[in-house]
Every structure is written in C-alpha cells, then in structure tokens.
C-alpha positions in Angstrom: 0.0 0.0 0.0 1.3 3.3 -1.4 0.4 6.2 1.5 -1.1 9.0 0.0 1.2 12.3 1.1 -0.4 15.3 2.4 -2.0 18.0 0.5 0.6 20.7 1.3 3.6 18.0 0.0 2.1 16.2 -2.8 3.6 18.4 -5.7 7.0 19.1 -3.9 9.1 17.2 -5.7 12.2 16.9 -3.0 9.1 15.7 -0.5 8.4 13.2 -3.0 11.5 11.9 -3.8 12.5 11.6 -0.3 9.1 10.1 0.3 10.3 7.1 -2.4 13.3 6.2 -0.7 11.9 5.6 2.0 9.3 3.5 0.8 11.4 1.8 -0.8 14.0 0.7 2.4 11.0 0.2 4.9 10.9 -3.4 4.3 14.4 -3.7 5.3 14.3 -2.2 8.8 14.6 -5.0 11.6 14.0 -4.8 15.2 16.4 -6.7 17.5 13.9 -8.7 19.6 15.3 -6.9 22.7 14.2 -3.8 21.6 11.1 -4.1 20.1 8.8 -2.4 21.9 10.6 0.8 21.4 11.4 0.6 17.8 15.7 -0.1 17.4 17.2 -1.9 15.6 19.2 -1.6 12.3 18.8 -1.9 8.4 19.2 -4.7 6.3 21.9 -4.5 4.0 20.7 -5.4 0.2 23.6 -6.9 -0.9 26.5 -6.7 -2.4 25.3 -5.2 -5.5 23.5 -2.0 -3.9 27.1 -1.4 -2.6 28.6 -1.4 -5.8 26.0 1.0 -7.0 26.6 3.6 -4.2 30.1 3.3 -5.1 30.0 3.7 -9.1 27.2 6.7 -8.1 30.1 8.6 -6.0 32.8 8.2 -9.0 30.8 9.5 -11.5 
C-alpha cells in the first residue's frame, strides 16, 4: 500500500523523492527482539550489489 502524502507536499518534488526512498527501504528495517517495543534496531543491508552501485554513483 502506497500512503497518500499530504495535500501541502504532494507536488514538492524533494518531499516526493524523499518520500520514495523511504518507501522503498522500509521493508528492510529490523527490530532486535530486545528492543522491540521501542522501535531499534538496524537496516538490512541489500547486498553486495547496492554497494557497488553507491560506489559507481560517488565516482561519476
């Protein structure tokens, strides 16, 4: 499900990039099982490949 941004944001184009990312990273957020309840924990990685592409992205 796609959320629907607020009226104010929904033709800013830096809201709605940022807005993407982090759609598209949510999945990867874990919570250590310690911690739950109050939302830590730490991000998945996606491989070896999205490192790769970070580091081709900073040389060109």
């Amino acid at each position: 499900m796609k959320p629907k941004p607020p009226a104010q944001f929904a033709k800013d184009p830096l809201f709605l990039e940022v807005m993407e990312d982090a759609l598209a990273i949510q999945d990867r957020f874990v919570a250590e099982p310690l911690y739950a309840k109050t939302g830590k924990g730490f991000l998945k990685s996606a491989g070896v490949n999205e490192l790769k592409q970070i580091k081709e992205a900073k040389t060109h």
